[in-house]
C-alpha positions in Angstrom: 0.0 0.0 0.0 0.8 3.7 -1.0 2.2 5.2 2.3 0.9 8.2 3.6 1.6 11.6 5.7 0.0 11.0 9.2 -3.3 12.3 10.1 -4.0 15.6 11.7 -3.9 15.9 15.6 -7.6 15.9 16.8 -8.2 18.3 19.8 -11.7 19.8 19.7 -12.2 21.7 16.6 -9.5 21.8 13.3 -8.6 24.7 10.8 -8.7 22.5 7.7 -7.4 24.1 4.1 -9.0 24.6 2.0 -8.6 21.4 -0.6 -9.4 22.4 -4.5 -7.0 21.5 -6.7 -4.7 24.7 -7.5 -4.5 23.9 -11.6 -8.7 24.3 -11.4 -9.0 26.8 -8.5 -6.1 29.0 -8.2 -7.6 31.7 -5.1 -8.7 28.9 -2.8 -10.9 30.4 -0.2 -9.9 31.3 3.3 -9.3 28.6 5.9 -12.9 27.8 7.9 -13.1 26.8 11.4 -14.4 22.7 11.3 -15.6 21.1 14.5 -15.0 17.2 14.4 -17.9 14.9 13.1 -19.5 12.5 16.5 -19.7 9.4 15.8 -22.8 8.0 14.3 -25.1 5.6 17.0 -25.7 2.2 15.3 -29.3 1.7 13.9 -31.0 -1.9 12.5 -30.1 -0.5 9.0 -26.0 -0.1 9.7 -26.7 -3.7 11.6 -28.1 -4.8 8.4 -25.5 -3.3 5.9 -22.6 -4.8 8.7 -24.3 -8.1 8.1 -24.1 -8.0 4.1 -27.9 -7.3 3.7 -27.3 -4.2 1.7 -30.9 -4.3 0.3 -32.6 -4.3 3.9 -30.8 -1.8 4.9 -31.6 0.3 1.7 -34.9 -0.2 2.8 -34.5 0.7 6.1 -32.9 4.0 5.1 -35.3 4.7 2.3 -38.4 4.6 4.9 -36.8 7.6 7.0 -36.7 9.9 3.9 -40.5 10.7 3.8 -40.8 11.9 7.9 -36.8 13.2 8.0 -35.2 13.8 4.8 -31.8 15.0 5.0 -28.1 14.4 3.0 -27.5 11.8 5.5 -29.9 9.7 5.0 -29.5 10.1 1.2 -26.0 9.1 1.4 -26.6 5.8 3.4 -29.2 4.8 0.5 -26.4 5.9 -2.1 -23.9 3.9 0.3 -26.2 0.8 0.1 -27.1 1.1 -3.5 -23.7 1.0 -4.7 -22.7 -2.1 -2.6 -25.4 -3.6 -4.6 -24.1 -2.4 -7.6 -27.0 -0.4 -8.3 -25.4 2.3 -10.3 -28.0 4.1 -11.8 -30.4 3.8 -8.7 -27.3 5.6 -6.9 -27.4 7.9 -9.6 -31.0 8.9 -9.4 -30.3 9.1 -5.8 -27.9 11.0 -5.8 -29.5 13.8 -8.2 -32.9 14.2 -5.9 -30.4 14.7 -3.0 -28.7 17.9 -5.2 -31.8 18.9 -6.2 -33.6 18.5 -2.5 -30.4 20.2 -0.6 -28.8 22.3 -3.7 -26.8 24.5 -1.1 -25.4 21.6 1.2 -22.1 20.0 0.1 -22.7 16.6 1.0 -25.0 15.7 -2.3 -21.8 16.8 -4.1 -19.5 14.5 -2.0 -22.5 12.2 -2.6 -23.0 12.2 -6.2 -19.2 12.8 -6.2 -19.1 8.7 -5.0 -21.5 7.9 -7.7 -20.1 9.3 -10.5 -16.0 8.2 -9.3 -17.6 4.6 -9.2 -19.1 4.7 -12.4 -15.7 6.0 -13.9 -16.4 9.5 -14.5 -13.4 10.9 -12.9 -13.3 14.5 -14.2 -16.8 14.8 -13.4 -16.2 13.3 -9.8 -13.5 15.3 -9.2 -16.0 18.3 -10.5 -18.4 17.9 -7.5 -16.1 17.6 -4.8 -14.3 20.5 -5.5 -18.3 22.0 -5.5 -18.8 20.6 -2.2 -15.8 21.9 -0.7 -16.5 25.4 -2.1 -19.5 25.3 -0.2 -18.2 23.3 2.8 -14.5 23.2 3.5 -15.6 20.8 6.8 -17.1 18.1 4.8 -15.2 15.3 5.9 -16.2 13.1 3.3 -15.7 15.9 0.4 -12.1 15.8 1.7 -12.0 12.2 1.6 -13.6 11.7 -2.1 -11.3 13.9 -2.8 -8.1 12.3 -1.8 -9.5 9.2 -3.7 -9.6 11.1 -6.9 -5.6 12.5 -6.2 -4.7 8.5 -5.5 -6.1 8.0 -8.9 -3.9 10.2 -10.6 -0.8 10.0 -8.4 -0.8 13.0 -6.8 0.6 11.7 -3.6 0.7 15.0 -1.8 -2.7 16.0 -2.3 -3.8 12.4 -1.3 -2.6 12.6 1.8 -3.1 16.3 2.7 -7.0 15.2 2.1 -6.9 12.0 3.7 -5.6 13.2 6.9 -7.5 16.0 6.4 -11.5 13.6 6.4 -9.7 11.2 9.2 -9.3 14.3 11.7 -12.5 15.7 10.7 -14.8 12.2 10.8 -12.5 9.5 13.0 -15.0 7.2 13.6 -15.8 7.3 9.9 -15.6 3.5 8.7 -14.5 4.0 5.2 -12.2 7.4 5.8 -10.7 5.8 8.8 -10.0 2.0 6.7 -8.4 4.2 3.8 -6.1 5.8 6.4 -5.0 2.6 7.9 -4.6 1.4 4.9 -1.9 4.1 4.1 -0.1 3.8 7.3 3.1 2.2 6.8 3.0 -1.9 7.6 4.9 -2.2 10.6 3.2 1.1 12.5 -0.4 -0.6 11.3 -1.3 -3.8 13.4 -2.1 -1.4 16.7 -4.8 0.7 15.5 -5.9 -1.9 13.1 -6.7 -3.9 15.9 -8.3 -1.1 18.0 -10.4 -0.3 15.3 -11.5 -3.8 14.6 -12.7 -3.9 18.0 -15.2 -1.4 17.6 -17.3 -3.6 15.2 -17.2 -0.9 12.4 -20.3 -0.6 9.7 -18.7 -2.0 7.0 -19.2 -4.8 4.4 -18.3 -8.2 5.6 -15.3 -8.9 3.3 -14.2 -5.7 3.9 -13.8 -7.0 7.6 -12.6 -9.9 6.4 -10.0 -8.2 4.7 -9.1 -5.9 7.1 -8.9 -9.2 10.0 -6.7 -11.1 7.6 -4.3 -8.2 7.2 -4.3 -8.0 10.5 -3.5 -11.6 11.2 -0.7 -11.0 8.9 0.7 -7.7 9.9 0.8 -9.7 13.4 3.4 -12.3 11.9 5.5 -9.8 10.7 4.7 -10.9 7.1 6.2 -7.6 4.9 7.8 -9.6 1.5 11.0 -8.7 2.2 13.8 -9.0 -0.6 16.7 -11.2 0.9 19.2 -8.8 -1.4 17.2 -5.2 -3.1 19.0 -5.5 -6.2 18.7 -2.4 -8.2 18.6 -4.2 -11.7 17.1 -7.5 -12.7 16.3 -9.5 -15.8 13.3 -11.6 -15.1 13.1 -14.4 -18.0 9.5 -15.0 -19.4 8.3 -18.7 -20.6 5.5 -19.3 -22.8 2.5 -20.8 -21.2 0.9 -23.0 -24.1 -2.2 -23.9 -25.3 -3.2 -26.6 -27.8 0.2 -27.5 -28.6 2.7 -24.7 -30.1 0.6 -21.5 -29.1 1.5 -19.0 -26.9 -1.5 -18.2 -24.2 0.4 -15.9 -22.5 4.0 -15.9 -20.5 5.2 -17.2 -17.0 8.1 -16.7 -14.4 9.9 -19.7 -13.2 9.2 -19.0 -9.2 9.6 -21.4 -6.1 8.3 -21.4 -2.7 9.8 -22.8 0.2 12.0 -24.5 -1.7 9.6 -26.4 -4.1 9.8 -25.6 -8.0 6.6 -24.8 -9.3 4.9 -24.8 -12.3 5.3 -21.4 -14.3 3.2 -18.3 -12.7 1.3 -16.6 -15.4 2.1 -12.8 -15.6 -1.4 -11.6 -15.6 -0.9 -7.5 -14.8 -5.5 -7.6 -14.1 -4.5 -9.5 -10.6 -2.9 -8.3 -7.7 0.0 -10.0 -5.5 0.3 -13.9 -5.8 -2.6 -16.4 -6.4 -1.9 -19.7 -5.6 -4.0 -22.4 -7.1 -4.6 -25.6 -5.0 -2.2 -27.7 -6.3 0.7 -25.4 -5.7 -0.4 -24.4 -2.3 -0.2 -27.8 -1.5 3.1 -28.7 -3.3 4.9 -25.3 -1.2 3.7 -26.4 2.4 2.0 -22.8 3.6 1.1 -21.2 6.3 -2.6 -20.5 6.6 -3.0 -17.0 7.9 -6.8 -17.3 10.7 -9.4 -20.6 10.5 -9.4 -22.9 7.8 -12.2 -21.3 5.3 -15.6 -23.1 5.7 -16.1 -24.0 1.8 -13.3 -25.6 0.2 -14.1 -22.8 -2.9 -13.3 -19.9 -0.5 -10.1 -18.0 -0.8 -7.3 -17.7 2.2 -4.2 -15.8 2.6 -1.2 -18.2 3.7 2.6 -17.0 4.5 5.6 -18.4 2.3 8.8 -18.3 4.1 10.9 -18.0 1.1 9.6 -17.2 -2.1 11.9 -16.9 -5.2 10.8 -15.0 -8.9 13.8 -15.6 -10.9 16.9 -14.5 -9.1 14.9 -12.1 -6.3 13.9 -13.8 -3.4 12.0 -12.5 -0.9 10.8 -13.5 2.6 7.5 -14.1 4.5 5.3 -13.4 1.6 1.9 -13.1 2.0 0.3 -15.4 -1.2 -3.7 -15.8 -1.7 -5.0 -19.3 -2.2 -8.1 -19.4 -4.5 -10.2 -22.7 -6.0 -9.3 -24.3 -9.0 -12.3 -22.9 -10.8 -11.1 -19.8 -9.8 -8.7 -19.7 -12.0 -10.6 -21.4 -15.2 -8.0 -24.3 -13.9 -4.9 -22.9 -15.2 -1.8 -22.0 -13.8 -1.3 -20.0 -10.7 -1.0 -16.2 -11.4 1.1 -13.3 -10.1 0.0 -9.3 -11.3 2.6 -7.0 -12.1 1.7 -5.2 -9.2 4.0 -7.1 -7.1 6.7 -5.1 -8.7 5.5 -1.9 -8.1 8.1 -0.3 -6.3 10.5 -0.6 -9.7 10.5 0.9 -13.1 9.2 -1.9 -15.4 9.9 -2.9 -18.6 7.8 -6.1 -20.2 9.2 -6.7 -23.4 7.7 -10.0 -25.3 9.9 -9.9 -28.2 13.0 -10.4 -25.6 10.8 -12.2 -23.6 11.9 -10.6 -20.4 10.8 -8.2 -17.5 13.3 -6.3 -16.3 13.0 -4.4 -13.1 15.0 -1.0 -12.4 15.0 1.7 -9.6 12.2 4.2 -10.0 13.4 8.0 -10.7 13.3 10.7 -7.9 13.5 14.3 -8.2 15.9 14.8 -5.7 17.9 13.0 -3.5 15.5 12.3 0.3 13.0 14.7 -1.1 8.6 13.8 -1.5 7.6 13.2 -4.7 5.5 16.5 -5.8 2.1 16.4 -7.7 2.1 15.9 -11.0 5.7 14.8 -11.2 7.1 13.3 -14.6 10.4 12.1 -14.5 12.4 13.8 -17.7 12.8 10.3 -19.3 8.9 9.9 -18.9 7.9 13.0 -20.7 6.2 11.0 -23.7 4.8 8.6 -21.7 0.9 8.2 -21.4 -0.8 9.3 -17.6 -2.6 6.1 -16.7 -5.0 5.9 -13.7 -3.9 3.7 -10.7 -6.8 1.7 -8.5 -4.6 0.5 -6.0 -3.1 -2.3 -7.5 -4.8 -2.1 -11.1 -3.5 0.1 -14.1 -6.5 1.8 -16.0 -6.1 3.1 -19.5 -8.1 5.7 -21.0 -9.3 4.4 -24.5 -12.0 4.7 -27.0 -14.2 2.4 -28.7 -14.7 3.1 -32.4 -13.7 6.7 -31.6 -16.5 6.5 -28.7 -15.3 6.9 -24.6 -13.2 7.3 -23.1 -13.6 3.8 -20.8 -11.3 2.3 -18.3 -9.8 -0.5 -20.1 -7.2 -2.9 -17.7 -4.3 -4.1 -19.2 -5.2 -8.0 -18.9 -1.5 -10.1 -20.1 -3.3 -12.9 -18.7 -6.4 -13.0 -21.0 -6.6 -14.5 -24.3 -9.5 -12.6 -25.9 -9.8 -8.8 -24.8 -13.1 -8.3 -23.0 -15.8 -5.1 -23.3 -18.3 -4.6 -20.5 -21.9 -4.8 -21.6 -22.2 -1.2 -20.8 -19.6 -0.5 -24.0 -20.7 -3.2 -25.7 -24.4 -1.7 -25.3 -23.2 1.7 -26.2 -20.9 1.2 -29.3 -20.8 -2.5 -30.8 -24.3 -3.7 -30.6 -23.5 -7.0 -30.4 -25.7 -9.8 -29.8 -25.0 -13.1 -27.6 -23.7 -15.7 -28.5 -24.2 -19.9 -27.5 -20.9 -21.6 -28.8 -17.8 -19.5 -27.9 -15.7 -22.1 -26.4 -15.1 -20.0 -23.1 -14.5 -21.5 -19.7 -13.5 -19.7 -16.9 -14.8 -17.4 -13.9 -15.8 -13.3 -14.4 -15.1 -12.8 -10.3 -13.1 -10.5 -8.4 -10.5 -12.2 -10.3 -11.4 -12.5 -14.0 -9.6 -15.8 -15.8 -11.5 -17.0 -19.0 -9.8 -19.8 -21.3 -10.2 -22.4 -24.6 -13.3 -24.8 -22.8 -14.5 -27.4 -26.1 -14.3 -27.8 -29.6 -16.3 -30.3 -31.2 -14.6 -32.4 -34.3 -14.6 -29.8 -36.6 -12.1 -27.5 -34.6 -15.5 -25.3 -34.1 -16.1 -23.9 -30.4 -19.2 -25.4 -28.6 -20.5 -24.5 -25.5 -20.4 -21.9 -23.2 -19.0 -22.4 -19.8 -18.4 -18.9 -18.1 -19.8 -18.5 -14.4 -20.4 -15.5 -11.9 -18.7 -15.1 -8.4 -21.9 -17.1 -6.8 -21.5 -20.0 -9.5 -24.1 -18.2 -11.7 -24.5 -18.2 -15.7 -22.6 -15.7 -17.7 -24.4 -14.5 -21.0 -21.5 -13.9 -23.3 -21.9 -11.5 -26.7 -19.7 -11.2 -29.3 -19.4 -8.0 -31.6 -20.6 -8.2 -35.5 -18.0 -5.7 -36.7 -14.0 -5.3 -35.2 -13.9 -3.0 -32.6 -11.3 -0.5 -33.0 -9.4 0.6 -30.1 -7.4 3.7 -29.4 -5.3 4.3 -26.3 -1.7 5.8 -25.5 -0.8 7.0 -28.8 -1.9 4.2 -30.9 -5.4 2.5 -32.6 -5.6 -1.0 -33.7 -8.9 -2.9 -34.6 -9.2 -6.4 -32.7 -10.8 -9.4 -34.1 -10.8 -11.7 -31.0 -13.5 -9.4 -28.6 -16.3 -10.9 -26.7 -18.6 -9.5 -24.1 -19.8 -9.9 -20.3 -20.6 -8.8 -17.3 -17.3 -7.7 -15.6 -19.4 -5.7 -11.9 -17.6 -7.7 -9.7 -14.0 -6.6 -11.0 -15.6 -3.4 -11.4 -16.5 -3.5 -7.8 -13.3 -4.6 -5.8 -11.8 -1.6 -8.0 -14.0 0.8 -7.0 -14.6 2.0 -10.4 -16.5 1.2 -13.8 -14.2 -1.4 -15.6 -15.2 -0.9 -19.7 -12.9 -3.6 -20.4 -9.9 -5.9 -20.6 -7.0 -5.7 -23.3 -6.2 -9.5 -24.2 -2.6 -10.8 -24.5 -3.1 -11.2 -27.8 -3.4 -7.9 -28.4 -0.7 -6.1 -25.7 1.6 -8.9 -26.9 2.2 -6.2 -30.2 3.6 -4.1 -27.9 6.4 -3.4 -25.3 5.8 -1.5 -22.4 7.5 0.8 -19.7 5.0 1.1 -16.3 5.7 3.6 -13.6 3.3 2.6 -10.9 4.2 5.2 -8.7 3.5 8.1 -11.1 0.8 6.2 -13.1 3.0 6.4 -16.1 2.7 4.0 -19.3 4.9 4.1 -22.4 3.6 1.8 -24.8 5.7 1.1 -28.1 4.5 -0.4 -31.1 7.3 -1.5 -33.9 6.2 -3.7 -36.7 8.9 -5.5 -36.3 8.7 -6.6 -33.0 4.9 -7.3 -34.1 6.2 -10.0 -37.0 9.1 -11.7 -34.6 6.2 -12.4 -31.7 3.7 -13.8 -34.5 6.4 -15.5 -36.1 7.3 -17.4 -32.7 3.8 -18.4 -32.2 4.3 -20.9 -35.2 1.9 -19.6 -37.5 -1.1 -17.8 -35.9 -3.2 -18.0 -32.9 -6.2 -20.3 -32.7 -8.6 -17.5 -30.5 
């Protein structure tokens, strides 16, 4: 996690800046005197949303409208509808708030949540800054905005607002996770804990997140590299498919000792995913109670973990099913790296990992900061651990695509697909896999012909997947390049959507970033992507003829 400048000292009431952004508002207003939010008193609709039943407690918060309207109210029934993934319920929400309370700030911050999740991040950033001009002591103005400076990488801003919503609303459950969550790892177990203990009014797998980092933080469990070397090669492997052709690439990695089987490079994942075979093979650690269905993820420790020549110690890894991962290899994101300047170059089949750039020796990186070697390169947006690229659809968008090197087929939301291709759905695609938190999709059946047949794509509860496929080749345009692509199908991707906080449009397949070489700057949210014909031949040219998808 991104670490950040501690919060304000909370003693009565704060003097909080003012917290527009200086490119869109250059005469912030004067600092206002803010009194600290109390803390909320727990009602059978928080018990409900603590308990997962977001609907019942939308329902609950939707009957107190009619006798006590307020902003409050409206943003629990905004809070609940997007848990639910009710997007343009939260929308319409969030407009009869503005237009009920048009000179309160919180339906900005409000509709400022809505419209961030639904990937509309100039417009987000639009309303907060309303909000705040009418309400520098809205804590969760501040905080929205902080989210929308993590985005783009503006570090300093981030944490100037972050610290800025936890002193102003401590006992916020969101604010107060996001500002744990920045803390650095060893200074975090304490008021993890102390938090914890207060039964917070948050989503169950958010507090199963937050008690399994805990667990972990409590073993002392930070990755650590044996040697920080400066400078490494990383040697990529194909990962085949029906004989000669190239899925996508692997590292050769080991764990505890035991060699396993190549880890698929997949940059749409974050950290290590284990699947059950090599969890088994590398002897773990299980991090809290075995889970109650044998489907259910787990974090487990790794005492030694080796990627190539790095080797690192006490690793947190993630365990998921089988099915999880369509059955394929285990996976590891590029995210893992993130603290290096990388280079993934197919061609040379290689990853190479070097120091990240500063602007001076000891000193914070500044907003906006572009190393001079970066100048070219292409601002990308960074959700925690995913990289989102602008890009349009048949010169329609821009949506957040995710650069996916562990997907075969690139992959457009029904939302895009609905709003530029117009494609229609599809029974025999061939498709096996899982469209999850974790989205892995493969080659399932051909019948004798070489012909796909079947469909056999599920949701995160086991579910069907409808999957479409476009009539005409999308053409895609993003960094400084556009290329169509013939191998595009269609589905439901809310749940990635979800665990990144913000409206995924699609996926770019292997296939297609495999034409490329890439430079990533996670810190900065940086891209330069490269396109040489060339390069483009030689990786076709290794791939023996063509690829079956």
């Amino acid at each position: 996690m991104r670490t950040l400048l501690p919060s304000l000292a909370v003693f009565g009431s704060l003097a909080i800046p003012a917290c527009t952004n200086a490119q869109t508002n250059p005469n912030p207003p004067a600092k206002q005197h803010c009194s600290v939010q109390p803390a909320r008193v727990s009602s059978d609709a928080d018990k409900a949303f603590a308990a997962g039943d977001a609907s019942k407690a939308e329902a609950l918060w939707t009957a107190q409208l009619t006798p006590t309207p307020s902003p409050a109210i409206y943003a629990d029934i905004i809070r609940a509808q997007l848990q639910q993934d009710k997007l343009p319920q939260a929308l319409g929400s969030a407009k009869a708030d503005v237009a009920a309370f048009p000179t309160d700030a919180e339906p900005y911050a409000s509709i400022g949540d809505v419209l961030l999740r639904l990937g509309q991040i100039p417009e987000a950033s639009a309303a907060y800054a309303k909000a705040l001009a009418l309400n520098q002591c809205s804590p969760r103005a501040h905080f929205g905005w902080s989210r929308v400076n993590a985005l783009q990488s503006h570090h300093e801003t981030e944490a100037r607002q972050l610290a800025a919503a936890h002193a102003l609303a401590p006992t916020d459950p969101e604010i107060t996770v996001a500002w744990l969550d920045g803390r650095p790892a060893p200074d975090r177990a304490e008021p993890l804990a102390a938090f914890l203990a207060t039964s917070p009014i948050l989503p169950p797998e958010t507090v199963t997140r937050l008690q399994t980092d805990l667990a972990t933080l409590q073993l002392h469990a930070f990755c650590t590299p044996v040697d920080p070397k400066y400078n490494v090669k990383l040697e990529l492997e194909p990962i085949v498919w029906h004989g000669p052709y190239v899925r996508t690439w692997g590292l050769q990695t080991s764990i505890n000792g035991k060699n396993l089987a190549l880890v698929e490079l997949d940059s749409a994942v974050h950290g290590i995913i284990l699947n059950p075979a090599d969890a088994q093979k590398a002897v773990l650690h299980r991090v809290g109670p075995a889970p109650a269905l044998p489907t259910t993820p787990y974090t487990a420790i790794a005492d030694s973990l080796k990627i190539g020549s790095i080797e690192y110690r006490n690793c947190p890894v993630r365990v998921a099913s089988a099915d999880a991962l369509a059955n394929a290899n285990s996976v590891i994101g590029l995210d893992f790296f993130r603290d290096k300047l990388l280079h993934l170059d197919y061609v040379e089949q290689a990853l190479t990992l070097s120091p990240l750039p500063a602007p001076l020796a000891g000193a914070p990186i500044p907003d906006g900061f572009v190393p001079d070697a970066e100048r070219d390169w292409t601002h990308v947006y960074v959700a925690d651990s995913t990289l989102l690229i602008e890009t349009l659809v048949d010169k329609k968008g821009p949506f957040l695509f995710v650069m996916g090197t562990g997907m075969p087929w690139s992959i457009v939301s029904p939302t895009v697909n609905e709003a530029v291709l117009k494609s229609a759905k599809v029974l025999d695609t061939g498709l096996s896999g899982t469209s999850a938190q974790i989205v892995k999709v493969l080659p399932y059946s051909y019948n004798h012909a070489g012909v796909p047949s079947g469909n056999d794509l599920h949701g995160p509860t086991g579910e069907f997947i409808d999957i479409s496929r476009p009539v005409k080749l999308p053409l895609f345009r993003f960094a400084k390049w556009e290329f169509p692509d013939r191998n595009v199908y269609s589905f439901s991707l809310t749940p990635l959507s979800h665990a990144t906080g913000i409206e995924v449009g699609g996926i770019f397949s292997f296939n297609l970033l495999s034409q490329f070489s890439f430079d990533l700057d996670y810190r900065d949210g940086l891209a330069n992507v490269v396109f040489d014909q060339n390069r483009r031949y030689a990786t076709r040219q290794r791939d023996l003829g063509g690829n079956p998808y």
